[in-house]
N, C-alpha and C positions, 0 to 999 in steps of 0.2 A: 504493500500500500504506500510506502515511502517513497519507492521509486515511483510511482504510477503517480502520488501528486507531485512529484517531483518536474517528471514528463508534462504534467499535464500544463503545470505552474509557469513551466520554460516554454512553452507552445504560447500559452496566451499574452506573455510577456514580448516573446523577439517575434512573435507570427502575428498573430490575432490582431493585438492592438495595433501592431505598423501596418497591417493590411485594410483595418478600418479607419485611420490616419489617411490612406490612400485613397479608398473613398469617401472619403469626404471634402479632402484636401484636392483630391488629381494629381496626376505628373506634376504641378508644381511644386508638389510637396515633394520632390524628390528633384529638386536642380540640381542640389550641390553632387548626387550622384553622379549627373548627365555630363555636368562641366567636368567633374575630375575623370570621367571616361573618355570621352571627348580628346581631354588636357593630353593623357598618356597614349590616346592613338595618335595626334597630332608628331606630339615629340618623339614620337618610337617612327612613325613614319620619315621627319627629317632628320631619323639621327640614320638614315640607310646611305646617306652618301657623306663623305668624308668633309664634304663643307656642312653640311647639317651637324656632323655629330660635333665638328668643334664649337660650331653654335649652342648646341646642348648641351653640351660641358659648359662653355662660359654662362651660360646663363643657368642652369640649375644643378651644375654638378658639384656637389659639397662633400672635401677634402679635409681631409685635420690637421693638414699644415698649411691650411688657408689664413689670412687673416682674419679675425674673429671678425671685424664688421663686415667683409664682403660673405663670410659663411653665412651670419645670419642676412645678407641683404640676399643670399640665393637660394635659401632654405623653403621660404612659402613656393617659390617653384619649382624644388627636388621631388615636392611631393607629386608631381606629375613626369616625372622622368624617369620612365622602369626602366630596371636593372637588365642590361643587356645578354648578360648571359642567361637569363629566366624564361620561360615561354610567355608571353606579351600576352595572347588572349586568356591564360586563366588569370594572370594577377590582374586583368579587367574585369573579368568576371568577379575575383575576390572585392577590387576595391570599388564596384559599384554595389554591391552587396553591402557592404561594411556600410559606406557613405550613405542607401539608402535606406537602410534599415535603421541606424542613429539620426540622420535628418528627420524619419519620421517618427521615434521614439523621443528623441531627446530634442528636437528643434534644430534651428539651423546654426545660430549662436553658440549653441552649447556644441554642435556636432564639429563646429570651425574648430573652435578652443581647445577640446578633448586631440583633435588629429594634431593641430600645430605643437601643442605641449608635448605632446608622444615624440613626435620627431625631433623636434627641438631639446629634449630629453636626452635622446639618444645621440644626439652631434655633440652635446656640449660636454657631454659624458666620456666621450670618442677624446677629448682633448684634453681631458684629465688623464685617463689612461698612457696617454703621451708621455702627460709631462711625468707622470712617476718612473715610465720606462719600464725594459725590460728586467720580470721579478717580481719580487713582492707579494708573495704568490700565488702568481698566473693574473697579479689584475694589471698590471703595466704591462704595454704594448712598445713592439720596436718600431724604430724611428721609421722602416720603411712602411708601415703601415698606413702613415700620414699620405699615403699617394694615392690608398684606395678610395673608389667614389663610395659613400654612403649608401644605407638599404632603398633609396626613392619612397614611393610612396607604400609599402610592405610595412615598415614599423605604424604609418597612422591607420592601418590596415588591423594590425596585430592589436593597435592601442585600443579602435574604436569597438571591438568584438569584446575585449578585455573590460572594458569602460562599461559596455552593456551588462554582459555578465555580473558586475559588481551591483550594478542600480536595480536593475530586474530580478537577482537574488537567483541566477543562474549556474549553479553547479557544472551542469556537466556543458553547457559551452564555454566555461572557465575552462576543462580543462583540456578540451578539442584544441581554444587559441593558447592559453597559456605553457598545461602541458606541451603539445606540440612544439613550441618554443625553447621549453628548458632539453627535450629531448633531442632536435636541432642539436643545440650548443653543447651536448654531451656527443654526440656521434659525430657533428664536422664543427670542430671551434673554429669559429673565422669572425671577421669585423659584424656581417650582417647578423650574426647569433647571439654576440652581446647588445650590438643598438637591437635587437628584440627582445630579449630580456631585457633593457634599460624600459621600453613602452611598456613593455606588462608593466613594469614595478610600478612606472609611475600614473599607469591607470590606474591599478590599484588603490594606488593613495589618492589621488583625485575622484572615484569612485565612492573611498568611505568617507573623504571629507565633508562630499557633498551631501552623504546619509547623515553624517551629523549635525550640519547644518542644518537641515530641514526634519530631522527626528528629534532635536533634543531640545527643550524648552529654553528659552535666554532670558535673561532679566527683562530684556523691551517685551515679550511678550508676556511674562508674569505681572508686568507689574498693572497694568490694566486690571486683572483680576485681585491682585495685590489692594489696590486702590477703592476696590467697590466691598470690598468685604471691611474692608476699615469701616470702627462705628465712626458716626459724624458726631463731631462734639456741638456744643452750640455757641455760638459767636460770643467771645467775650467783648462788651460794651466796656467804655470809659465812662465812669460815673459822671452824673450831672451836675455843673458847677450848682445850679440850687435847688 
């Protein structure tokens, strides 16, 4: 019976509600999907000839021996630049999935912020490992690693599945994305296995922060109640000079 509301809990959560979001809403309720599928057929098609792909590199390929301000000034459009050794049409497949199943669970604001952080997670992470070096054990990376491009858009991929799972109280799609991830970096350790363990973690943590924000009572919303439950005293008056 645990399993079965387990199943049933996880269905109406990542299925049901983004299905009924969709009709109601329409296809617009799913842009941010459209754009970022769109995003990575555009850029995978001009990265097939040799002047396209150094365009794609300059403009969205994010390195760890970049300078910090141009990393992040090429980061929001890494996340449409797939990894070229991967097959192109299933990580389309994964990340209009991801993008529109969070656009329509979590809105479009929240679905931005959740993929940017993830990513942005995993690069800034990427350059810490740097600077500690090789060592320390196993979490410092050698200098030539700084030359490899970033996972593109696969870690906001990995974060937005991970991000749902935690909100929607999703068990076993935690551990389809999450799992899957830590088992990655145990069978091929390489750059793109830590920046996705880096997204899990930090969905994780933006997952429960936002559970406790919105589950745990704060002073501003106590004290309203706080306030009406006080007996009222009665107005003390200044005596009358006569």
């Amino acid at each position: 019976m645990f399993i079965w509301r387990t199943l049933r809990g996880e269905w109406q959560g990542i299925v049901v509600d983004p299905v009924r979001q969709l009709l109601r809403r329409g296809l617009p309720g799913m842009s941010l999907a459209f754009v970022a599928a769109f995003g990575v057929i555009f850029f995978h098609a001009l990265a097939q000839r040799p002047t396209g792909a150094s365009i794609v590199r300059h403009l969205g390929g994010v390195q760890g021996d970049l300078p910090l301000w141009l990393a992040l000034l090429r980061t929001p459009i890494s996340l449409y630049v797939p990894a070229l050794d991967l097959p192109v049409w299933a990580g389309i497949t994964q990340l209009f999935l991801a993008f529109a199943l969070a656009e329509l669970a979590l809105g479009r604001v929240r679905t931005l912020v959740v993929a940017y952080a993830t990513t942005l997670a995993g690069t800034l992470t990427v350059r810490v490992m740097l600077l500690i070096g090789p060592g320390c054990g196993g979490i410092g990376l050698r200098p030539e690693i700084g030359h490899v491009l970033d996972t593109g858009p696969s870690a906001a991929v990995v974060g937005l599945f991970t991000y749902l799972a935690v909100v929607r109280r999703a068990p076993i799609v935690f551990l389809l994305t999450g799992g899957s991830m830590v088992w990655e970096s145990i069978v091929k350790p390489n750059l793109a296995g830590r920046e996705h363990l880096v997204a899990v973690g930090a969905a994780i943590v933006m997952g429960l922060v936002h559970e406790l924000r919105h589950r745990r009572p704060t002073v501003a919303t106590l004290l309203p109640h706080f306030e009406a439950d006080r007996p009222v005293r009665p107005e003390a008056r200044c005596p009358s000079p006569h």
